[in-house]
C-alpha positions in Angstrom: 8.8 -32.5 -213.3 8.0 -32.3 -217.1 4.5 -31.2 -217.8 3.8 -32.1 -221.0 0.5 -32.6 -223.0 -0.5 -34.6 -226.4 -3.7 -33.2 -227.8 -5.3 -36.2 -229.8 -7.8 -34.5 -232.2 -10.5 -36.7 -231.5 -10.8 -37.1 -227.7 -8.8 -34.0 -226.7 -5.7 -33.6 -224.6 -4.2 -36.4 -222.7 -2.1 -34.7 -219.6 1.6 -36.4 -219.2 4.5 -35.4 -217.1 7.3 -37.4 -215.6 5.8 -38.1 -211.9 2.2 -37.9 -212.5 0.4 -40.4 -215.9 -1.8 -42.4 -214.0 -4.5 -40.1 -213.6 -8.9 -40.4 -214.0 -8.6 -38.2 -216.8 -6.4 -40.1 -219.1 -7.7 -43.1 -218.2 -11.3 -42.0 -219.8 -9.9 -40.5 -222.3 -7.9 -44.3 -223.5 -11.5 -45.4 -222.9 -13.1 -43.5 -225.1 -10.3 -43.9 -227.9 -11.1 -47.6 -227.8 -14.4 -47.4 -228.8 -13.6 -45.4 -231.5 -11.2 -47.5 -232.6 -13.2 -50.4 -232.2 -15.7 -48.5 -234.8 -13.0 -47.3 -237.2 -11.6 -51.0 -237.7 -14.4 -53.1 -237.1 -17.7 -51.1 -237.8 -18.9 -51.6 -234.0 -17.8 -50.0 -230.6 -16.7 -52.1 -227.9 -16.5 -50.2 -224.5 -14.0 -50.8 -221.5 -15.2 -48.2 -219.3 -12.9 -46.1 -217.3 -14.3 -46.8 -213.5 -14.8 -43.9 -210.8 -13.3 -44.4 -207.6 -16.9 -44.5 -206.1 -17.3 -47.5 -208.0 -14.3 -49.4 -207.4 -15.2 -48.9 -203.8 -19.1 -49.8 -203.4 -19.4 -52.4 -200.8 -22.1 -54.7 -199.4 -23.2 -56.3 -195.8 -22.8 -59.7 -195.4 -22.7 -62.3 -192.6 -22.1 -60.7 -189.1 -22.3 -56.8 -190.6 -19.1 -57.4 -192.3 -18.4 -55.4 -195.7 -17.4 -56.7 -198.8 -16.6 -55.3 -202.2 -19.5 -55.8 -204.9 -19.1 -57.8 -208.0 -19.4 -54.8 -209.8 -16.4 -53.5 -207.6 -14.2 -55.7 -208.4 -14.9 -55.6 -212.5 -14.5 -51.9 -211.8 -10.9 -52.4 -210.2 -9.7 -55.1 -212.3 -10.6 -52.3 -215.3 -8.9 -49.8 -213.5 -5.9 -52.4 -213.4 -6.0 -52.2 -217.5 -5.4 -49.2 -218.1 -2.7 -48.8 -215.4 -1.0 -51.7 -217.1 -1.8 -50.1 -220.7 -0.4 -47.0 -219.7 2.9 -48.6 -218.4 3.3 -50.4 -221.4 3.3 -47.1 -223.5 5.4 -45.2 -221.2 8.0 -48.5 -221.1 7.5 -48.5 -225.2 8.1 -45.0 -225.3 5.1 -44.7 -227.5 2.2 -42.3 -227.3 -1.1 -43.8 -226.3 -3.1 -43.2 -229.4 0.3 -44.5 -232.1 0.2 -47.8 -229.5 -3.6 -48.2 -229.6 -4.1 -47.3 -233.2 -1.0 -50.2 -234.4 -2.8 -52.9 -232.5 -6.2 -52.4 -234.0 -4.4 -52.1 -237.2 -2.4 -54.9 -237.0 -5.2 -57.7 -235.8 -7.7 -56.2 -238.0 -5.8 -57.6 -240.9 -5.2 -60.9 -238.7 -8.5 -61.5 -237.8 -9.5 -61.0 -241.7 -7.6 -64.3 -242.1 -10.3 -66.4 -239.7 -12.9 -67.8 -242.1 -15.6 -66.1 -239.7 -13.5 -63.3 -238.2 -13.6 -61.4 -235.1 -16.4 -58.8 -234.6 -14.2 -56.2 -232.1 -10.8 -56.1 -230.4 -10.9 -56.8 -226.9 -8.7 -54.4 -224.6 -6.9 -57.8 -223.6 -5.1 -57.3 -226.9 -3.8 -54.3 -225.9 -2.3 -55.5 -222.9 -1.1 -59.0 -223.2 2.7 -60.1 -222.5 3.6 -60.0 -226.2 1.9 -56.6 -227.1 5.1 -54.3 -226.6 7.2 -57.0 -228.7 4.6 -57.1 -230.8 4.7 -53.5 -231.8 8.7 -53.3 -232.0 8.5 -56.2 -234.6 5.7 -55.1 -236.6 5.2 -51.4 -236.6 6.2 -48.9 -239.0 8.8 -46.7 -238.8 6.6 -44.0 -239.3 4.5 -45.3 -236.4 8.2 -46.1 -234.6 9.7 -42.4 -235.1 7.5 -40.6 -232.6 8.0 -40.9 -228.6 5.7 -41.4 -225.3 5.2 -37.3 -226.0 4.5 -37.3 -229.7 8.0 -35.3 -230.0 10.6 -37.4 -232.8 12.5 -39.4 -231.3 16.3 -38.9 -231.5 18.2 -41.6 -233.2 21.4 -42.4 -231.5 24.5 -42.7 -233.6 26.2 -46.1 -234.1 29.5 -47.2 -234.3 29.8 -50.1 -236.0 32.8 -53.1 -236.4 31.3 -54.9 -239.4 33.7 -57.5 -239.6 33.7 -58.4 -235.7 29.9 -58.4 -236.7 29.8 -61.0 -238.8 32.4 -63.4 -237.7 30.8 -63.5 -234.2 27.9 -64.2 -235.2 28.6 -66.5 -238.2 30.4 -68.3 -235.3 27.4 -68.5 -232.8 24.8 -69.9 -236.5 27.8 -72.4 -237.0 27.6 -73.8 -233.7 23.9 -74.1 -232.8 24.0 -76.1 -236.3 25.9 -78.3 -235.5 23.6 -79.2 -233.0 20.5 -80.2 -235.1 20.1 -83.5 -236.5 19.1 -84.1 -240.2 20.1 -80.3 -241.1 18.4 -78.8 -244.2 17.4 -75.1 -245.7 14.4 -75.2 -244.0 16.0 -76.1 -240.8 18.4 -73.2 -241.0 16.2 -70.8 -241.9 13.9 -71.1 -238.7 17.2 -71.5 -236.4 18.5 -68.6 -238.0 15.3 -66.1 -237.5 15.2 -67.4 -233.5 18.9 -65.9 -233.4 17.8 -63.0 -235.0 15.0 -62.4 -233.0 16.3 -63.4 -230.0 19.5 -61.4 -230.6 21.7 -63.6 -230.3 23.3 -62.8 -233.9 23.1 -59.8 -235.6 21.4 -58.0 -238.1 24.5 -57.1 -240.0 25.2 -60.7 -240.6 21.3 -62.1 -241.6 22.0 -59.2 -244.3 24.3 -61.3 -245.9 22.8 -64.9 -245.3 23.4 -66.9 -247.9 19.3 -67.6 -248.0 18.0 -64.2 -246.4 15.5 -63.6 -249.2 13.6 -67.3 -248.7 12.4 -66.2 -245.8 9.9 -62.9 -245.2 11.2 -62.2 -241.7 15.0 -62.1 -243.1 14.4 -60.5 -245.7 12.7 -57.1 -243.7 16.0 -57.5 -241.2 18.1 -57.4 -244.4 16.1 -54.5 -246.1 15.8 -52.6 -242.5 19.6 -52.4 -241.6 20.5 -51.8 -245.4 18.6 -48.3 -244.7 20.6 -48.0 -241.6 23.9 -48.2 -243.2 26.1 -47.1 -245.4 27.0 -48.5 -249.0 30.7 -49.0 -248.4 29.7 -50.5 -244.8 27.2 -53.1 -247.0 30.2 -54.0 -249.7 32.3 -54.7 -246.2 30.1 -57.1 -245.1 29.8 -59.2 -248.1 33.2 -59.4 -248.7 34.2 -60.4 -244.7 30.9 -62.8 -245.1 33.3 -64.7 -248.2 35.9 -65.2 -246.0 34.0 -67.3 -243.3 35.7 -70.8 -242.9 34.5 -73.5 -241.2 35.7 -77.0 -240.7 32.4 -78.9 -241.6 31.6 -77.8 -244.7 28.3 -79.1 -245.0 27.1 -76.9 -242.0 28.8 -73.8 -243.5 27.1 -74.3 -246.7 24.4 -72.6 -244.4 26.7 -70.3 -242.4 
């Protein structure tokens, strides 16, 4: 067992260890941190109550003295179910609770400014939804990136890297899914070529050299992320293998 804590200054210590996250106390605690975040961001606090176990389990007589759970019961356990789920998320994330919580207010705070009418408060839904763990390893600092489930640095591993298989597989994997697309143009291989970035499918040492990486936002943070990662000689390496690609169509490798 690892008995850890991480003391938020605003709503106090939230208790972790390795066995035993799920507990009332934390649960509250994530409650109450969404209200104030809710006030920080939006001016107004939204509240997703953290349910008792006495409410979760209140029950009513119905036809032939049988029990059922209240309305209120099941609100209460489909809340519970929240912050299991939110808590799972951080722990799968390896993120603390309040680095999470604070990146998605953040983040759709400046979306919601977009709307011509705007959002008044963050729902917890946001905070849970199948695209919120992508959604903060795509668009999170790496300030907001560096620190783990226990607020503790997290240790960056050390990568060995083959720059040139690097780019000629994945110049290789561009050139063919090109050559599927009819009426090919810039635009057209720029969006194919974030989906295989995204998707992983080619990688991040090749978009740094694409041809077209700075007409595109996306490609150009890949480019200016893995340039930090690597070395200067490792950067000249790849630009030079990159001018070596052949292809036999050379309209498609114009983009390749």
């Amino acid at each position: 067992m690892n008995n850890r804590e991480l003391c938020n200054p605003i709503v106090g210590k939230f208790a972790l260890s390795d066995d035993k996250i799920h507990t009332d106390e934390n649960y509250v605690k994530i409650s109450n941190l969404f209200e104030i975040m809710n006030y920080k961001y939006f001016g107004r606090i939204r509240k997703h109550s953290a349910p008792t176990q006495e409410e979760m389990n209140r029950k009513k007589r119905v036809k032939h003295h049988r029990m059922k759970l209240t309305v209120g019961a099941i609100d209460a356990r489909k809340r519970h179910n929240d912050f299991k789920k939110f808590v799972d998320i951080c722990k799968k994330a390896n993120v603390s609770f309040d680095v999470y919580m604070e990146f998605q207010f953040r983040y759709f705070a400046a979306e919601f400014g977009k709307w011509k009418n705007g959002k008044k408060t963050l729902s917890f839904g946001y905070l849970i939804s199948s695209s919120s763990a992508e959604r903060f390893e795509q668009c999170a600092t790496e300030e907001e990136k560096e620190l783990d489930f226990f607020g503790d640095m997290k240790k960056k591993k050390k990568i060995e890297l083959n720059i040139k298989l690097s780019v000629y597989f994945s110049a290789e994997k561009y050139y063919n899914r090109l050559k599927l697309i009819d009426n090919l143009d810039l635009d057209e291989a720029i969006i194919e070529l974030e989906f295989l970035s995204k998707t992983k499918v080619v990688s991040n040492i090749y978009v740094m050299v694409s041809p077209f990486v700075s007409q595109s936002e996306y490609l150009s943070k890949v480019r200016d992320g893995t340039k930090d990662l690597i070395t200067a000689s490792q950067y000249e390496e790849a630009i030079k293998v990159h001018k070596t690609l052949e292809f036999e169509d050379k309209e498609i490798a114009k983009y390749v």
